[in-house]
DRENTORKOL-3810 file (N, C-alpha, C; in nm, 4 decimals):
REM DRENTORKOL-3810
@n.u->-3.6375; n.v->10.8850; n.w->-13.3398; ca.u->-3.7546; ca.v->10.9282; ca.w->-13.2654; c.u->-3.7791; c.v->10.8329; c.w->-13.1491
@n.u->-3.8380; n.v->10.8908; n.w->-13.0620; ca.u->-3.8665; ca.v->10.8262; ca.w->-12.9498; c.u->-4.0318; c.v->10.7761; c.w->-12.9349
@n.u->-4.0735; n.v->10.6642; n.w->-12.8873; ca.u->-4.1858; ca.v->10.6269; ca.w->-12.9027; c.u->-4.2292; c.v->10.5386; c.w->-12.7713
@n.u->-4.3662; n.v->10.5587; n.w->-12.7063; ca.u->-4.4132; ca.v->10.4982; ca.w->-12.5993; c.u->-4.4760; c.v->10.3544; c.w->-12.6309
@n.u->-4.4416; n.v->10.2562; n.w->-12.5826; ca.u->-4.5120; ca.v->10.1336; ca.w->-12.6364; c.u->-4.5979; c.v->10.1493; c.w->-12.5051
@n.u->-4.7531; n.v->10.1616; n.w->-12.5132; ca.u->-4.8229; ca.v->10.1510; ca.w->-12.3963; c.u->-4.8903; c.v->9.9578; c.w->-12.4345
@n.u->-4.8858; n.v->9.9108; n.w->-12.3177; ca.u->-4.9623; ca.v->9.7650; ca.w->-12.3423; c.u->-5.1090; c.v->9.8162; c.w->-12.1851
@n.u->-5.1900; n.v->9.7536; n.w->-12.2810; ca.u->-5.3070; ca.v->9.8034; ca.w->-12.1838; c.u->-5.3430; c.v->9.6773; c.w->-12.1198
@n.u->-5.4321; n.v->9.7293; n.w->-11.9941; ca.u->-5.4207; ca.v->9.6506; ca.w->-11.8809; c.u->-5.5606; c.v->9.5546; c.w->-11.9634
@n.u->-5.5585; n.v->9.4065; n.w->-11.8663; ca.u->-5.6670; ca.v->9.3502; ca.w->-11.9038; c.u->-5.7427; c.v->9.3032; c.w->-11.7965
@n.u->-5.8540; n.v->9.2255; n.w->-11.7535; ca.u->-5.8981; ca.v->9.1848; ca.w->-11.6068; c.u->-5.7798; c.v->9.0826; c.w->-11.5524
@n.u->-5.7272; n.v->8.9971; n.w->-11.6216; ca.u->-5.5715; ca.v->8.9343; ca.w->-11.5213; c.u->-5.4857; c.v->8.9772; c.w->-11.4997
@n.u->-5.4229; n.v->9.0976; n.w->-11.5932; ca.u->-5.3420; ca.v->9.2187; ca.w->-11.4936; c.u->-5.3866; c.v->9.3256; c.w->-11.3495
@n.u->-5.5585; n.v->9.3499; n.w->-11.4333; ca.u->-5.5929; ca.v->9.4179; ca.w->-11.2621; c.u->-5.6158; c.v->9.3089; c.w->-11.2085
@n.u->-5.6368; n.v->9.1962; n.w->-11.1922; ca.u->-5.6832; ca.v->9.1212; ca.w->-11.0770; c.u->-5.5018; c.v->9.0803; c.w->-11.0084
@n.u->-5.4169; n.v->9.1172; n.w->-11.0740; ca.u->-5.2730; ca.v->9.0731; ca.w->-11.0043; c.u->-5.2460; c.v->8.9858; c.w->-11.0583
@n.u->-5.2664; n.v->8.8884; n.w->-11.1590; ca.u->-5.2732; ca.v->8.8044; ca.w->-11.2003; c.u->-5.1092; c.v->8.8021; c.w->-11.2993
@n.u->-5.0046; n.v->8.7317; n.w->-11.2121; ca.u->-4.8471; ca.v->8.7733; ca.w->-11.2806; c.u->-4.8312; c.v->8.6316; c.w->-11.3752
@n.u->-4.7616; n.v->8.6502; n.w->-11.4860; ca.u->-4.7509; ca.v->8.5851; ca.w->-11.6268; c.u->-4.6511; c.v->8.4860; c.w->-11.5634
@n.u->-4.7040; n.v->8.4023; n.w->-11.6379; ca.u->-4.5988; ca.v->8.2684; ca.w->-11.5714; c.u->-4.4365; c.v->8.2421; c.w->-11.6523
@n.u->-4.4056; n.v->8.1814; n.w->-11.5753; ca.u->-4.2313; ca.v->8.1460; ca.w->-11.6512; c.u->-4.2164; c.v->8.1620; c.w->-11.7646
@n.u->-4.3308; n.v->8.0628; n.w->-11.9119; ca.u->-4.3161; ca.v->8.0787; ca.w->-12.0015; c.u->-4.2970; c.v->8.2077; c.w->-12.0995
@n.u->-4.4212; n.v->8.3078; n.w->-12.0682; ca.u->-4.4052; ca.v->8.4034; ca.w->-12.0869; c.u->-4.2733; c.v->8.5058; c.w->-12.0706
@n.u->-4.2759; n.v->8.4973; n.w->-11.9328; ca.u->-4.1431; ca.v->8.5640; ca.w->-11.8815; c.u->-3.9952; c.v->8.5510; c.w->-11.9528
@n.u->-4.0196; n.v->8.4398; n.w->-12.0155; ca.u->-3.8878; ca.v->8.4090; ca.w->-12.0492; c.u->-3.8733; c.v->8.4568; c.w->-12.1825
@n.u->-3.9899; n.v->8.4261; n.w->-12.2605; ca.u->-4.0358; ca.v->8.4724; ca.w->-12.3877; c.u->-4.0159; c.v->8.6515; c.w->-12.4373
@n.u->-4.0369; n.v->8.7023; n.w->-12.3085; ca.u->-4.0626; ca.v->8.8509; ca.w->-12.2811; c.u->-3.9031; c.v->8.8980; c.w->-12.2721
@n.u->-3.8138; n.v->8.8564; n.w->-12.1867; ca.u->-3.7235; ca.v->8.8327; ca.w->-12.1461; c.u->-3.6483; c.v->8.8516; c.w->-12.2914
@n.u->-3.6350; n.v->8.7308; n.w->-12.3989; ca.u->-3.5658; ca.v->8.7585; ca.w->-12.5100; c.u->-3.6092; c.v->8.8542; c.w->-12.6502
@n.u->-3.7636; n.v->8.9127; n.w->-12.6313; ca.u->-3.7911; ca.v->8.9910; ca.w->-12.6816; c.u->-3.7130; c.v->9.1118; c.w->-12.6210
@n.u->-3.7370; n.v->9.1403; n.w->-12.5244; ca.u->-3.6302; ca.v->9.2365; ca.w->-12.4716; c.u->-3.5028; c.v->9.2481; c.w->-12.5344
@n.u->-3.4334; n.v->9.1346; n.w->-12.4888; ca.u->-3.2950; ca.v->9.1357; ca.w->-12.5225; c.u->-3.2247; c.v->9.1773; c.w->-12.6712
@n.u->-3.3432; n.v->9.1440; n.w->-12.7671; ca.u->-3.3382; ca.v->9.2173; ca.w->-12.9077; c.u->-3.3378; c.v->9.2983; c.w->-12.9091
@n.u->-3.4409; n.v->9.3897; n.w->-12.8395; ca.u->-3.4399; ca.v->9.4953; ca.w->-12.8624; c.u->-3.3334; c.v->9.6168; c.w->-12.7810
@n.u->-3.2822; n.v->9.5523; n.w->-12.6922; ca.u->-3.1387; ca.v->9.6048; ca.w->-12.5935; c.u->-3.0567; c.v->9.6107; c.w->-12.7333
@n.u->-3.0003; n.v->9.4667; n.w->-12.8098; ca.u->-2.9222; ca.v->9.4526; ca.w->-12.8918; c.u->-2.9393; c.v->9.5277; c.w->-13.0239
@n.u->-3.0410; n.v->9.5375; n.w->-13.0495; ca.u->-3.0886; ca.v->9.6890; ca.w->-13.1906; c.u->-3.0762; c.v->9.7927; c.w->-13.1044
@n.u->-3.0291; n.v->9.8482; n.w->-13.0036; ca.u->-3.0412; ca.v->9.9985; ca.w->-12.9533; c.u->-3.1469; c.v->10.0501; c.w->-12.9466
@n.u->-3.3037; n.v->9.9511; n.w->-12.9338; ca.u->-3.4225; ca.v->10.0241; ca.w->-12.9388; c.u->-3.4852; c.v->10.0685; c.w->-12.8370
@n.u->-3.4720; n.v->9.9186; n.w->-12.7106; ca.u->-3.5109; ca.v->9.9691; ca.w->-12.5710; c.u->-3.4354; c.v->10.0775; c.w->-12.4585
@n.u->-3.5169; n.v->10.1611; n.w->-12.4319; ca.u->-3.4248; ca.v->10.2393; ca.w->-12.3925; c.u->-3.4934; c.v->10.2332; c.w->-12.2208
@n.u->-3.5980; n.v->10.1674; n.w->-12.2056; ca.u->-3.6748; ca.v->10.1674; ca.w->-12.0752; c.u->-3.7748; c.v->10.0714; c.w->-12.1038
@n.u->-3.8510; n.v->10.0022; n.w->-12.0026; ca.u->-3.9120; ca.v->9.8628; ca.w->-12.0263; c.u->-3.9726; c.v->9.8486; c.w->-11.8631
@n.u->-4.0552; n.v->9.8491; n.w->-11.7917; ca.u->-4.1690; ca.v->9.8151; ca.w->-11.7111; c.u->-4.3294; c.v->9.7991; c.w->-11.6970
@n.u->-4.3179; n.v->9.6587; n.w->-11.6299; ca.u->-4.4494; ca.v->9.6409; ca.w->-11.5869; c.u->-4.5226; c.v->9.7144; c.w->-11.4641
@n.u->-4.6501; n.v->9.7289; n.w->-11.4408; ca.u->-4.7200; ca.v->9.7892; ca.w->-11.3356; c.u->-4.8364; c.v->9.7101; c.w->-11.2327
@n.u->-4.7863; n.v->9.7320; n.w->-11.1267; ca.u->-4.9231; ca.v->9.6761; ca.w->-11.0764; c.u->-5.0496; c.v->9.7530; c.w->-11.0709
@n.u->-5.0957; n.v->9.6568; n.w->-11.0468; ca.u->-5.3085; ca.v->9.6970; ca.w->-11.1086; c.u->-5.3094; c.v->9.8078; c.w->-11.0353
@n.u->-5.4410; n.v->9.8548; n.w->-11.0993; ca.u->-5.4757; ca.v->10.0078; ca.w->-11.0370; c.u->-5.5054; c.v->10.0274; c.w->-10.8922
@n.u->-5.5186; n.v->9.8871; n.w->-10.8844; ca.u->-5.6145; ca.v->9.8925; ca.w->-10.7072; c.u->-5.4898; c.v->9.9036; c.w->-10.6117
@n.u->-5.3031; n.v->9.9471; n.w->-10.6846; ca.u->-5.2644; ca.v->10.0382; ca.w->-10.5638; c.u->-5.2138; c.v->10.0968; c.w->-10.6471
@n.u->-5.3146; n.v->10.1847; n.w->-10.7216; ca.u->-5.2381; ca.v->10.2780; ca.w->-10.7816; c.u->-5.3884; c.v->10.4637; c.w->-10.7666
@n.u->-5.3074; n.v->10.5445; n.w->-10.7586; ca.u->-5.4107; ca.v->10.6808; ca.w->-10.7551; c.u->-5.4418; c.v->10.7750; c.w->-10.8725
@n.u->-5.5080; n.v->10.8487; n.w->-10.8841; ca.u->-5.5268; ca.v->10.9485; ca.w->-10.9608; c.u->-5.5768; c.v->11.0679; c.w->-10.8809
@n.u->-5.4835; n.v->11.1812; n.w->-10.9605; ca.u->-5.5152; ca.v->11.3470; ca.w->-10.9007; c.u->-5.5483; c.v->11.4205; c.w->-11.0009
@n.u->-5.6850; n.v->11.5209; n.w->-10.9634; ca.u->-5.7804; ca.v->11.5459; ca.w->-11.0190; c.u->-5.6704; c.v->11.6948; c.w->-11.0206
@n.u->-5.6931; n.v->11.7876; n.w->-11.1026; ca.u->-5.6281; ca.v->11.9352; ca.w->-11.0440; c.u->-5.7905; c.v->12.0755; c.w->-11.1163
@n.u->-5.7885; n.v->12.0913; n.w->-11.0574; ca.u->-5.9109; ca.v->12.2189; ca.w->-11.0781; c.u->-5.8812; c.v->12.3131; c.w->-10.9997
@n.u->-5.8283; n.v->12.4152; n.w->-11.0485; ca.u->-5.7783; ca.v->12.5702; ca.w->-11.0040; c.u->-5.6486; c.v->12.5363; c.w->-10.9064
@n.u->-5.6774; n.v->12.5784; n.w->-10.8137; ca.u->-5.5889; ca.v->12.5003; ca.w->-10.6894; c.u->-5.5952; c.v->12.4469; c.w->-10.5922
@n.u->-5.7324; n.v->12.3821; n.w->-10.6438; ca.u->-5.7402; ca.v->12.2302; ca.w->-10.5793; c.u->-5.7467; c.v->12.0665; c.w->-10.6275
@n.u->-5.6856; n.v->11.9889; n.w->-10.5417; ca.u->-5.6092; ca.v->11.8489; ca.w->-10.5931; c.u->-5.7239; c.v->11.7768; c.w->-10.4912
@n.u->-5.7561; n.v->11.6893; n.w->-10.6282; ca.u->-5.8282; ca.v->11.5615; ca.w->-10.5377; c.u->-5.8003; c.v->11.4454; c.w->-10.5793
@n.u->-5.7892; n.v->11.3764; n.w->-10.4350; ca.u->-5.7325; ca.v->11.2496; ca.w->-10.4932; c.u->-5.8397; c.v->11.1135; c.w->-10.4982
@n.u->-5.7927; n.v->11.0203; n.w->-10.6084; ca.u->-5.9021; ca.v->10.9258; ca.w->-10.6371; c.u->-5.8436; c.v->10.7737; c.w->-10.6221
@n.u->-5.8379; n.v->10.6853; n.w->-10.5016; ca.u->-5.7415; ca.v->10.5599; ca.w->-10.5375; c.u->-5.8267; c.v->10.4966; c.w->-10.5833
@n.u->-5.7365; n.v->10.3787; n.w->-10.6268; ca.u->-5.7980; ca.v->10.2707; ca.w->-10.7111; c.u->-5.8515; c.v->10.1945; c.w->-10.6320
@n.u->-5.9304; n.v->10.0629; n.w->-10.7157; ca.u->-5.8634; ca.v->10.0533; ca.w->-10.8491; c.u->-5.9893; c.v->10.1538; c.w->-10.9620
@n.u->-5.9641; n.v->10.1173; n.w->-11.0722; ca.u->-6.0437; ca.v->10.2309; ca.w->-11.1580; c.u->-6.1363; c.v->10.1263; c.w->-11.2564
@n.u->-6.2403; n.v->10.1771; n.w->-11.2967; ca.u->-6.3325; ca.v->10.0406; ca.w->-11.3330; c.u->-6.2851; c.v->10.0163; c.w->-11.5039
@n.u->-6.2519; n.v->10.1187; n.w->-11.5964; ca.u->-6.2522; ca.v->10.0976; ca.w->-11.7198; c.u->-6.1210; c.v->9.9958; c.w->-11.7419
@n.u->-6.1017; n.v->9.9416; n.w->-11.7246; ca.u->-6.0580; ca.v->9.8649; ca.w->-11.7383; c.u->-5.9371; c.v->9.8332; c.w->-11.8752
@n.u->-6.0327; n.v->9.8903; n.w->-12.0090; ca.u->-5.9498; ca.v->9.8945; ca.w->-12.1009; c.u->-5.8657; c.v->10.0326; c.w->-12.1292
@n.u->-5.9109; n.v->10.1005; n.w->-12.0255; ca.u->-5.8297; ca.v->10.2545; ca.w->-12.0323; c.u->-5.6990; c.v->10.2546; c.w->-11.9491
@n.u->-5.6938; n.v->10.1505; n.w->-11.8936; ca.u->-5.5698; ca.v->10.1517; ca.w->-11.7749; c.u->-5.4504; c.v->10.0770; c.w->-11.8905
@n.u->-5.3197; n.v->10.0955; n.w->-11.8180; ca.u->-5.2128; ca.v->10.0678; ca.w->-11.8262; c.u->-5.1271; c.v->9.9506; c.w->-11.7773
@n.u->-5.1032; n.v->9.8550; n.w->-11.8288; ca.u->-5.0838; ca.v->9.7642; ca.w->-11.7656; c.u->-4.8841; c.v->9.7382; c.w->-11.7762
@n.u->-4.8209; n.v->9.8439; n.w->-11.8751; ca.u->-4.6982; ca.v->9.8178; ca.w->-11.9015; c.u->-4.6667; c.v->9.8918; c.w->-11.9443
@n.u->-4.5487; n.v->9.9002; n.w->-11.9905; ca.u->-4.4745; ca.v->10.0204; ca.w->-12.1192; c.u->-4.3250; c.v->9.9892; c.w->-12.0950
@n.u->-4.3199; n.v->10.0424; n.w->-12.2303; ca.u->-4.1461; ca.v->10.0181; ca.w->-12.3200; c.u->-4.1443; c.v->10.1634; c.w->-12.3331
@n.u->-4.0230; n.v->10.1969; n.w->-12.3469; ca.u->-3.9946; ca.v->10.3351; ca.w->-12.4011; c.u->-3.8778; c.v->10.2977; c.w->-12.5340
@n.u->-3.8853; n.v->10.3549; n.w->-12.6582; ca.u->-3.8234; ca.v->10.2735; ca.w->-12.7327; c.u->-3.7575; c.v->10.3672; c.w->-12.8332
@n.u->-3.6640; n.v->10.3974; n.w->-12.8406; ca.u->-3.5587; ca.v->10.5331; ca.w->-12.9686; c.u->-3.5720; c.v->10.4267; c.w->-13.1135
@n.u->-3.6172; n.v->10.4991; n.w->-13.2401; ca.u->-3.6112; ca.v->10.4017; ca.w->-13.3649; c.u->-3.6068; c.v->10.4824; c.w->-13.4618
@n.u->-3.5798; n.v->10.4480; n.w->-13.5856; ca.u->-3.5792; ca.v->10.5770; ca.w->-13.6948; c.u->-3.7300; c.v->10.6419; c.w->-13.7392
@n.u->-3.8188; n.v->10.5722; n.w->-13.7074; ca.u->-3.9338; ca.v->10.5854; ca.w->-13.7731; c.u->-4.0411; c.v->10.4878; c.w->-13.7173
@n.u->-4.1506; n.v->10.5397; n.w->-13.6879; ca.u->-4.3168; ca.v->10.4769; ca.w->-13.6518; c.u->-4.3135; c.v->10.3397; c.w->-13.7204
@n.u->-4.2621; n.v->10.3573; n.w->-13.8222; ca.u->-4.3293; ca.v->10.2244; ca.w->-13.8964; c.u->-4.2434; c.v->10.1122; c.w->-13.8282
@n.u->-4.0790; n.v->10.1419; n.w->-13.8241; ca.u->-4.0123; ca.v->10.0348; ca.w->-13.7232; c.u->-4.1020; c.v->10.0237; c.w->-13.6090
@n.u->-4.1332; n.v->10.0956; n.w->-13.5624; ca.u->-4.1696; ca.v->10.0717; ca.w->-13.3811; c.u->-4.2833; c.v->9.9852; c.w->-13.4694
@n.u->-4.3586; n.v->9.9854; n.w->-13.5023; ca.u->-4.5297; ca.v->9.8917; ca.w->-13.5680; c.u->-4.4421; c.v->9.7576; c.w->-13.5436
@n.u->-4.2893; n.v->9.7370; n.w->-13.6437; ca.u->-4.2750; ca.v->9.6182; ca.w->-13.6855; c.u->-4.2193; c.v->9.5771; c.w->-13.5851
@n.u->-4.1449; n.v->9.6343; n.w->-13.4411; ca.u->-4.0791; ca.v->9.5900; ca.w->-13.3756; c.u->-4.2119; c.v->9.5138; c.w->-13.2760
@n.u->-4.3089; n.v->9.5817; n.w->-13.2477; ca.u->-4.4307; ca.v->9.5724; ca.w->-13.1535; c.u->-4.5246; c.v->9.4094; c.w->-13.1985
@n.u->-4.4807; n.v->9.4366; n.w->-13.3572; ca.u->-4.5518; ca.v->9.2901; ca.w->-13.3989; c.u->-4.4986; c.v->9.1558; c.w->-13.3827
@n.u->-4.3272; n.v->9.1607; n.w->-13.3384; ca.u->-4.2648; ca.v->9.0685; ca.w->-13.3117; c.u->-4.3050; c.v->9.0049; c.w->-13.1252
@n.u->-4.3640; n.v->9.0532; n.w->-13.0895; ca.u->-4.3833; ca.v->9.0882; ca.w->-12.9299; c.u->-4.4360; c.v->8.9181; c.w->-12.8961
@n.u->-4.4206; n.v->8.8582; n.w->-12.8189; ca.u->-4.5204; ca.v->8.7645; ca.w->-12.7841; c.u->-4.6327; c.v->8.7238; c.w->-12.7186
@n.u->-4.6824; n.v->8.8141; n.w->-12.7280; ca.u->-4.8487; ca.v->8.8507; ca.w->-12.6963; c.u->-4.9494; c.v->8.7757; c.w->-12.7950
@n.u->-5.0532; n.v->8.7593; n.w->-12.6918; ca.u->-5.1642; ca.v->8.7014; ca.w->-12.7711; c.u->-5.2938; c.v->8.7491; c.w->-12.6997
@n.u->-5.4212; n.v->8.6408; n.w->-12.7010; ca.u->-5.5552; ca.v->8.6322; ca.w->-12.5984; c.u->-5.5998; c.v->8.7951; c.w->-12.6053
@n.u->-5.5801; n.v->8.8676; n.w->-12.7423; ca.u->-5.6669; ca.v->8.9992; ca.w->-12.7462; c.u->-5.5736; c.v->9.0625; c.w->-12.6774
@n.u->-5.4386; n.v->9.1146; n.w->-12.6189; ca.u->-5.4015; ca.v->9.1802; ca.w->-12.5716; c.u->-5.3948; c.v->9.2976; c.w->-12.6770
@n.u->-5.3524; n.v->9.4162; n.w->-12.6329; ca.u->-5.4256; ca.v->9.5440; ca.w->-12.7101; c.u->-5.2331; c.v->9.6591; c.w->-12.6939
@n.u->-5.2240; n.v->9.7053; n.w->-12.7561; ca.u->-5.0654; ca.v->9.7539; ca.w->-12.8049; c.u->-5.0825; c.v->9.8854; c.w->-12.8309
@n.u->-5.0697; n.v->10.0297; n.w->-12.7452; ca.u->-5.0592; ca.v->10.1408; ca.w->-12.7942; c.u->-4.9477; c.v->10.1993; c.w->-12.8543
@n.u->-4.8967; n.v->10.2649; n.w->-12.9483; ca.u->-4.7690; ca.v->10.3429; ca.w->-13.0131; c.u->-4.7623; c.v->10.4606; c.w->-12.9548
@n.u->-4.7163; n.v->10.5422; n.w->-12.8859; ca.u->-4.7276; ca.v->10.7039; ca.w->-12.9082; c.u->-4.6328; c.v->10.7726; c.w->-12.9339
@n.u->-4.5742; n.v->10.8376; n.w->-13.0443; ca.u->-4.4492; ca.v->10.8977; ca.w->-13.0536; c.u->-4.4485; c.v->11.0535; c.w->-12.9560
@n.u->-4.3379; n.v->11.0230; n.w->-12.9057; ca.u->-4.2536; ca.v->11.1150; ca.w->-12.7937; c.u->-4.2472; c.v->11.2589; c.w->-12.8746
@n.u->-4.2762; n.v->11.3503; n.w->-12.7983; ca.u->-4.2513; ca.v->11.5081; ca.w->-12.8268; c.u->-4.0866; c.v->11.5000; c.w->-12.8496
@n.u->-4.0380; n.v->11.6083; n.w->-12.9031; ca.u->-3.8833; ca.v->11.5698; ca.w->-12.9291; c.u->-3.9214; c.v->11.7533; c.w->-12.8771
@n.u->-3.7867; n.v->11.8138; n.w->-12.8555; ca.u->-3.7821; ca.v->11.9475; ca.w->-12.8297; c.u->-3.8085; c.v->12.0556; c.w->-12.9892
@n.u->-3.7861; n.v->11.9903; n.w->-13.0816; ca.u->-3.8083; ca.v->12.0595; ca.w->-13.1980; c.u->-3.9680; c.v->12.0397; c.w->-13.2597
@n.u->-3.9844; n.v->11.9520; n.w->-13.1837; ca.u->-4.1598; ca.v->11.9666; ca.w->-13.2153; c.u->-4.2389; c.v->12.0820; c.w->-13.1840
@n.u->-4.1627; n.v->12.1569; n.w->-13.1066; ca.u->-4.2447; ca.v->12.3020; ca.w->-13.0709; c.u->-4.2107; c.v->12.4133; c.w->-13.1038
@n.u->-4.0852; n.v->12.3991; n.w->-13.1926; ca.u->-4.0430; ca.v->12.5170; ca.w->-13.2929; c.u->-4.0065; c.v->12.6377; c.w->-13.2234
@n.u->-4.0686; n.v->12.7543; n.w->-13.2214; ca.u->-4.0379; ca.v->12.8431; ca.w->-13.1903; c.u->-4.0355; c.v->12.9102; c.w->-13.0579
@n.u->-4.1736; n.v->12.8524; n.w->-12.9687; ca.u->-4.2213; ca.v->12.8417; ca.w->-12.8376; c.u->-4.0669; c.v->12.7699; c.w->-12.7618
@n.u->-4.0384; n.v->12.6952; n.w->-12.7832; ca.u->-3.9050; ca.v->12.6538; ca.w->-12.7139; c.u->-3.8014; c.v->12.7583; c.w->-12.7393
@n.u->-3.7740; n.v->12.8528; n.w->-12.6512; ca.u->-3.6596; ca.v->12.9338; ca.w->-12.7004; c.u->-3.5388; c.v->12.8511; c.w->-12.6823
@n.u->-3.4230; n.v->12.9505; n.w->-12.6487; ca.u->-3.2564; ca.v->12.8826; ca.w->-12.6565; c.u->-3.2772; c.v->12.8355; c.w->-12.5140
@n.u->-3.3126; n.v->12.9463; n.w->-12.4349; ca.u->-3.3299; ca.v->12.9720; ca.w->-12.3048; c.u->-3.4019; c.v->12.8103; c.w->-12.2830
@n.u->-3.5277; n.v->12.7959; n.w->-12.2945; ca.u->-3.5553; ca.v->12.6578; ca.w->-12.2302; c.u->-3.4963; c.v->12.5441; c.w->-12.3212
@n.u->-3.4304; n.v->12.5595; n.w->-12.4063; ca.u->-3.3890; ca.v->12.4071; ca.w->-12.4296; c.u->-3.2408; c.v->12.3696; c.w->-12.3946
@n.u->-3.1523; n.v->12.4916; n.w->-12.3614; ca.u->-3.0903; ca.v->12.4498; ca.w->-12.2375; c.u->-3.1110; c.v->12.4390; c.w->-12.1034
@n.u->-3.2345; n.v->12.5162; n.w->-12.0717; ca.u->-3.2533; ca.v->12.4275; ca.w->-11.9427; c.u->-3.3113; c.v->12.2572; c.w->-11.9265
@n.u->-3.3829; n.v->12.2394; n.w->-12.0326; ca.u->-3.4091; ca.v->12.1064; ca.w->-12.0677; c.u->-3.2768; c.v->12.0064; c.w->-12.1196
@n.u->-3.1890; n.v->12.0846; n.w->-12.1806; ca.u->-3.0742; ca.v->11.9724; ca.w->-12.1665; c.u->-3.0209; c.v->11.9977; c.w->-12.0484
@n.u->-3.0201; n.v->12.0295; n.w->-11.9595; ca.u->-2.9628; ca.v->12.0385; ca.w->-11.8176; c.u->-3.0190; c.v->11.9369; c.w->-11.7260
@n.u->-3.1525; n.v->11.9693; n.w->-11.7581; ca.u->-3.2313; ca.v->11.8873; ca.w->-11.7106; c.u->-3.2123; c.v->11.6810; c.w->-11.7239
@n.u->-3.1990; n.v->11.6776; n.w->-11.8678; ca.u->-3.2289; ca.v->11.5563; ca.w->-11.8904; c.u->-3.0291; c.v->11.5129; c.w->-11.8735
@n.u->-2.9864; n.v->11.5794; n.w->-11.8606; ca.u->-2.8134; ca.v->11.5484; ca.w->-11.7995; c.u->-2.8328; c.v->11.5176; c.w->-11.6427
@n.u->-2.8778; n.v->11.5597; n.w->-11.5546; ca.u->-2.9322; ca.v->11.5684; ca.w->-11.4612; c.u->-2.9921; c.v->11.4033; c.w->-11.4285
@n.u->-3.1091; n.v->11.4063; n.w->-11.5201; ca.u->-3.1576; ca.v->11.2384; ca.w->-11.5147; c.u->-3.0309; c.v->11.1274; c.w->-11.5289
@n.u->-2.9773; n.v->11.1570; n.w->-11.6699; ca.u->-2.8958; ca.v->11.0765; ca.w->-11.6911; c.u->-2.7641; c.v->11.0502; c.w->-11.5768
@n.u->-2.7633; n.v->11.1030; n.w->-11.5012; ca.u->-2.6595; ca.v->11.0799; ca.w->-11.3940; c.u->-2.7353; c.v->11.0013; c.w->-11.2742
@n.u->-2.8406; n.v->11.0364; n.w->-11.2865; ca.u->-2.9116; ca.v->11.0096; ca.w->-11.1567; c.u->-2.8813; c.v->10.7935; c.w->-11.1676
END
């Protein structure tokens, strides 16, 4: 299964505030474990909201909202994308992390194409493997 590690933003990520060497390096070989278990399959940080936007959609009209955005604990400050046999690995892999100072750790397991059973005909889930062949080349 596939699973979203969201890490949420805090006031020293929106303020720009970038993690020093120690960390980095720390982060760095947490990574590298998880390259070496076949778990990470994608891994980036983000800058703060204040250059980042949001689009509103209501009928067919789009409005746009830049940052930065005030909630602060609702924003995004990172994410892993991570393939594992099971939720409970991703928990144990997430607890090895080197984070501290209240930082806050979302899980979300990934839709898989069989999660929608019948609604997915043949028809779209070869166009969805076309699709994601498509990525993979890119």
């Amino acid at each position: 299964m596939r699973v979203l590690v969201i890490v949420k933003a805090n006031a020293d990520s929106e303020a720009g505030v970038m993690p020093g060497t120690e960390l980095l390096a720390e982060m760095g070989k947490f990574n590298e474990k998880l390259v070496e278990a076949g778990v990470m399959l994608m891994g980036e940080g983000l800058h703060p909201s204040s250059k980042g936007a949001r689009v509103r959609f209501d009928g067919k009209k789009r409005t746009v909202t830049d940052g930065p955005f005030a909630e602060t604990k609702e924003l995004i400050a990172g994410f892993w994308l991570w393939q594992v046999r099971s939720f409970d690995e991703a928990i144990e892999w997430i607890k090895r992390a080197p984070f501290d100072g209240g930082t806050e750790i979302e899980l979300r397991p990934v839709f898989e194409m069989e999660d929608f059973g019948d609604a997915a005909t043949p028809e779209i889930r070869e166009h969805e493997a076309r699709l994601r062949e498509k990525i993979a080349k890119a």
